[in-house]
N, C-alpha and C positions, 0 to 999 in steps of 0.2 A: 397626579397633580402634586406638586412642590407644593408647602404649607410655609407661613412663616414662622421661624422657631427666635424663641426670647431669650436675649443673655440671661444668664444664671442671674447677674450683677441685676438685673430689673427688678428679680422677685423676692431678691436676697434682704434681710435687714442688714443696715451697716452697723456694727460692732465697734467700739473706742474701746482700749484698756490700754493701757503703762507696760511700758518696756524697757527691758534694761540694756545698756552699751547702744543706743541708736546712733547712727552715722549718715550722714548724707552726702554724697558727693557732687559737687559743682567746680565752676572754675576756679573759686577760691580757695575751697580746703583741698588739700592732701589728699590724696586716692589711699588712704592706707586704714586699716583697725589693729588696737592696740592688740599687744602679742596676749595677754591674759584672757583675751576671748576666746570664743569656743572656736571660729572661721579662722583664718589669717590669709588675705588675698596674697598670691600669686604673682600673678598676673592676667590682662584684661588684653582685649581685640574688638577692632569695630570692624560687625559683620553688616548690619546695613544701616543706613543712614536717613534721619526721617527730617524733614522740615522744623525749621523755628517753629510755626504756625501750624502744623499739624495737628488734629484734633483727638487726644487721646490715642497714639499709636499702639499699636500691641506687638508683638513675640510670642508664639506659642511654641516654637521648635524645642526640642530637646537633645542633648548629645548622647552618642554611641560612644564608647572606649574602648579601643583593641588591648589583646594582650602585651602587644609590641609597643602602648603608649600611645598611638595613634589616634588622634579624635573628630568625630566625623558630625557635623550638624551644617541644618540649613539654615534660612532665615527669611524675610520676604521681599528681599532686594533679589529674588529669583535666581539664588547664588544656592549650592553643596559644596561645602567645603572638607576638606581634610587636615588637621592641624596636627603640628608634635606638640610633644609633652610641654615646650616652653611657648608654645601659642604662635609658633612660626610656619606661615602658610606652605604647605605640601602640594595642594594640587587645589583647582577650582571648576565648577561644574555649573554651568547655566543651566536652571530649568525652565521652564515654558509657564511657570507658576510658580505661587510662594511658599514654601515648605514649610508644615505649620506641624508635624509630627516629630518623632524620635524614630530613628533609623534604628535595622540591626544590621550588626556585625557580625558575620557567617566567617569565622577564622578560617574553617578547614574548607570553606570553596572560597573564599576570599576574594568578598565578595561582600559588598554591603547595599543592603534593602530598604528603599524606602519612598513615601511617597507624598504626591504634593495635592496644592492647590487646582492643580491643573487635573486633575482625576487619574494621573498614569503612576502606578508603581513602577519606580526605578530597580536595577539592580546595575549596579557599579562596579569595578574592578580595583579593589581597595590602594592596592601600591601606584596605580595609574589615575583614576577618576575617569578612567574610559567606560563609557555607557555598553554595557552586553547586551541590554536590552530590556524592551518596558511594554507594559502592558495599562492597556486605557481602563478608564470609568469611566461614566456620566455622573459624578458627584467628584466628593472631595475627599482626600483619606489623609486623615489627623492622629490615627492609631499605627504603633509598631505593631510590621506582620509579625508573624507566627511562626517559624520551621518546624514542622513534621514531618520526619520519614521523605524527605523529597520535595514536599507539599509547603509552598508558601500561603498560606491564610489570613486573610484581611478584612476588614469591612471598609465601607464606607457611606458616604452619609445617602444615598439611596436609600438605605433600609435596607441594605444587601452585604454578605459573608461571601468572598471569592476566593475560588481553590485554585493556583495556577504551579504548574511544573518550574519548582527551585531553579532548576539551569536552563531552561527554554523562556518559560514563562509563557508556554499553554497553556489556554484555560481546560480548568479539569471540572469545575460543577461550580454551581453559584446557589446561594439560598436567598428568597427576599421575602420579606414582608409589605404589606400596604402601609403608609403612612396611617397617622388617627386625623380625624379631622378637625379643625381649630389650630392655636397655636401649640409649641411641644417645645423644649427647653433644649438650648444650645446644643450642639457634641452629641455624641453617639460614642457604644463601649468600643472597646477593642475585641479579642479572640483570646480566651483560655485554651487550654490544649493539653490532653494527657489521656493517656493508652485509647490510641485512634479517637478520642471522644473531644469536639470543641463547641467551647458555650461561650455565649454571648447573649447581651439583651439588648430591645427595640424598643424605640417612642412610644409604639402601644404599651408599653408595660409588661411583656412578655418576654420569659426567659426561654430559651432553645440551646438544646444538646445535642449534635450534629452527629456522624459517623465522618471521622475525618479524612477518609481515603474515598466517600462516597458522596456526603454532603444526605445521606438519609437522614433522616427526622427519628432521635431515641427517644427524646421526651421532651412536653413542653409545658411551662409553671407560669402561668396569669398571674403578677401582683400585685398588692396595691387595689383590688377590685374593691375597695370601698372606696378609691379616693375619685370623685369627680371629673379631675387634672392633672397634668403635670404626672403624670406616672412612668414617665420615660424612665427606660432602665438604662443609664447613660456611663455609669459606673463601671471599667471592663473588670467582669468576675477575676476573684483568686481563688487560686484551689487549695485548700488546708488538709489535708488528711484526706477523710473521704467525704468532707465538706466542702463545697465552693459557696462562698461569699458576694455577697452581690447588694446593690442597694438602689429602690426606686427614689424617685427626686421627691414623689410625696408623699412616699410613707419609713422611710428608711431602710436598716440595715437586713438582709437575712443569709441565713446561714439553712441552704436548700444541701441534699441527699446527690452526691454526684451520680449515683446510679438510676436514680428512679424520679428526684426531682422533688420528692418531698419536704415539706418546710418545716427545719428542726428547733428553729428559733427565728424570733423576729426583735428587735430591736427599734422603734419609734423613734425618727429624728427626721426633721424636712430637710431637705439642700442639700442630701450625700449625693456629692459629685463622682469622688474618688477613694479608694479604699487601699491601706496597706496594711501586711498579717508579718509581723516579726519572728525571729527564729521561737523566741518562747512561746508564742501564740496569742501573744496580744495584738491585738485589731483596732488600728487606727483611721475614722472614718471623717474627712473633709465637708464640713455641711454648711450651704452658703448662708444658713438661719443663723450656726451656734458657732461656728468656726470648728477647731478639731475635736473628736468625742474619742476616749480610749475605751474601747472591752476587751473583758479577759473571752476566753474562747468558748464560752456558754451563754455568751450577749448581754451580759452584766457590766452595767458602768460602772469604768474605774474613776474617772475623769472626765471633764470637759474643758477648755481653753475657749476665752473668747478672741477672735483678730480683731485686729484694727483694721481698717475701711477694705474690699475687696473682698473676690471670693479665693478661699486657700484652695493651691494645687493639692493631689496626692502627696505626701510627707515623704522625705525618702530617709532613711534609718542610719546613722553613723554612729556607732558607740552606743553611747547612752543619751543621744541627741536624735530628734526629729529634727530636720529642714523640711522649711516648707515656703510656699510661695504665695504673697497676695495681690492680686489686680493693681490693686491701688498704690500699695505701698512697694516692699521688697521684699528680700530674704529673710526671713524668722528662723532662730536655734528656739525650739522647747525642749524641756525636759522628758525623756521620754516616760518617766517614772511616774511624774508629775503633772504635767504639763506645762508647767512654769515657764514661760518666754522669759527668755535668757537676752536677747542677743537680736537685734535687726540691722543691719545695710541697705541702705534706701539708695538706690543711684539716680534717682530722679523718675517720675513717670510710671514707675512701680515695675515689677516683675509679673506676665500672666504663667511664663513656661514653665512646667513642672521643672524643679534642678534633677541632676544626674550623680551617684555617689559612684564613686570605682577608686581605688590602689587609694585611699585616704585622702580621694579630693572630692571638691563639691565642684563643678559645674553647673553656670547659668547664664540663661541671655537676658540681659531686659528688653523692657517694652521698646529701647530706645536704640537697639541693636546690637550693645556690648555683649558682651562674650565675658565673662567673668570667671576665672580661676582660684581656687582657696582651697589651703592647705589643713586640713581638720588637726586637733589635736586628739 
């Protein structure tokens, strides 16, 4: 039995603070930000196209980047698209649903993975846009798979982890969980993955560590077991060392033993949706209660940021900057040190899609289907 699940945005408080360099684009100003900002657009593409009267439209797609320049994202005009470096359309791909995930880019089968609203993971032929072939679900898949050894890895919103052969796209083993009963919080993780082992967590609040060539069960870590609700482990684990990181929606951050599952540190915050761990090992956690929260890597706040209205995407790291994305508003630079919001771009209607960093650009869609390019300093 399907359950109904609650935008993050219902449970979330909304947060006001001051920002500095804010921009809004309409028809009358200028599509541009001053060069002394942290972003400097590009250039921009309309990927799909929503109504005057549309009621709150979203974007959740995220772009892939080849090494060759080539950038590959969906949108919910049931379009994949392929673009160059200057935003000039390469190839185009109808799907049978709206692509709400970030694709990957398999350079050496070349070959690009990814999947939609409609339950089927694509696999593409990246110079072409020709379909090699796809594989069904009964849900929805909002997370970039996984390549291992051969082994494409995914979840989707069933409550289910699916193993399918890279170049066939045979199914090789699947894991599922039971839903919890009541309502359960938006989104579902994605798949970690390292030496044959892949983790992910489920609505119930349960984390699981897979054998990745078999789909057996190495261990599995209940969290959150004081908290009533909302324990969905929605956040896809990162793996630090011999630490994987992971956070329930109501109880926050933990930092669990990749081998055995043990919990080495917990960290208190409601709302972490999404989680990012820097080369130094500072830990940047998205919580739709407090906005961004920084730890160093034994779960100690460095920092917290409040957003302005929306819930923040995962942050993605440039320099000495976070980007990061709010429902409501747009694009935010913080400080990664700090947390000091620097710098927003509002294009109207807000940004949900986490952005995408690669070769010193930011990528991002809005809610309103632009495709937006910026050049980092």
């Amino acid at each position: 039995m399907k359950h109904p699940r609650l935008p993050a945005s219902i449970v979330a408080s909304c947060l006001l603070v001051g920002c500095a360099g804010a921009y809004r684009l309409d028809d009358r100003q200028p599509l541009e930000m001053p060069a002394e900002d942290v972003l400097r657009l590009r250039w921009h593409r309309k990927l799909a196209r929503h109504g005057v009267f549309d009621y709150r439209p979203q974007e959740w797609a995220s772009a892939a980047v080849g090494p060759d320049g080539l950038l590959f994202v969906g949108s919910t005009a049931r379009r994949f698209v392929a673009l160059d470096g200057n935003g000039r359309l390469r190839w185009a791909l109808r799907t049978a649903g709206a692509v709400s995930s970030r694709p990957l880019y398999a350079a050496e089968r070349g070959l690009v993975y990814f999947g939609a609203d409609d339950g089927k993971l694509y696999a593409v032929e990246a110079k072409s846009g020709k379909v090699r072939w796809t594989y069904a679900t009964q849900g929805t898949i909002a997370n970039v798979p996984v390549l291992d050894e051969g082994t494409l890895l995914f979840t989707s919103s069933e409550e289910r982890v699916y193993a399918v052969d890279a170049a066939t796209g045979r199914w090789r083993w699947q894991y599922d969980r039971e839903a919890p009963e009541g309502f359960t919080i938006q989104g579902h993780a994605g798949v970690a993955v390292r030496d044959n082992t892949a983790y992910t967590g489920f609505s119930d609040g349960v984390l699981v560590a897979l054998r990745a060539s078999t789909g057996e069960v190495v261990w599995t870590r209940r969290l959150a077991e004081d908290k009533p609700r909302f324990v969905d482990v929605d956040a896809t684990p990162v793996i630090a060392g011999e630490l994987l990181l992971t956070a329930s929606y109501a109880s926050g951050v933990y930092a669990i033993a990749v081998d055995n599952g043990s919990v080495h540190w917990h960290f208190p915050v409601e709302g972490v949706s999404a989680l990012t761990v820097a080369p130094s090992g500072m830990i940047f956690a998205s919580a739709a209660e407090v906005g961004l929260v920084a730890l160093d890597r034994r779960g100690r706040e460095i920092w917290r940021q409040a957003m302005p209205k929306g819930v923040p995407s995962a942050p993605v790291i440039t320099g000495d900057y976070l980007v990061v994305t709010g429902t409501e508003t747009g694009l935010h630079v913080a400080s990664a040190r700090t947390g000091r919001l620097l710098q927003l771009f509002d294009p109207g209607h807000g940004i949900s899609a986490p952005p995408t960093a690669a070769g010193g650009m930011i990528y991002v869609l809005s809610n309103v289907g632009r495709l937006f390019a910026f050049a980092t300093r």
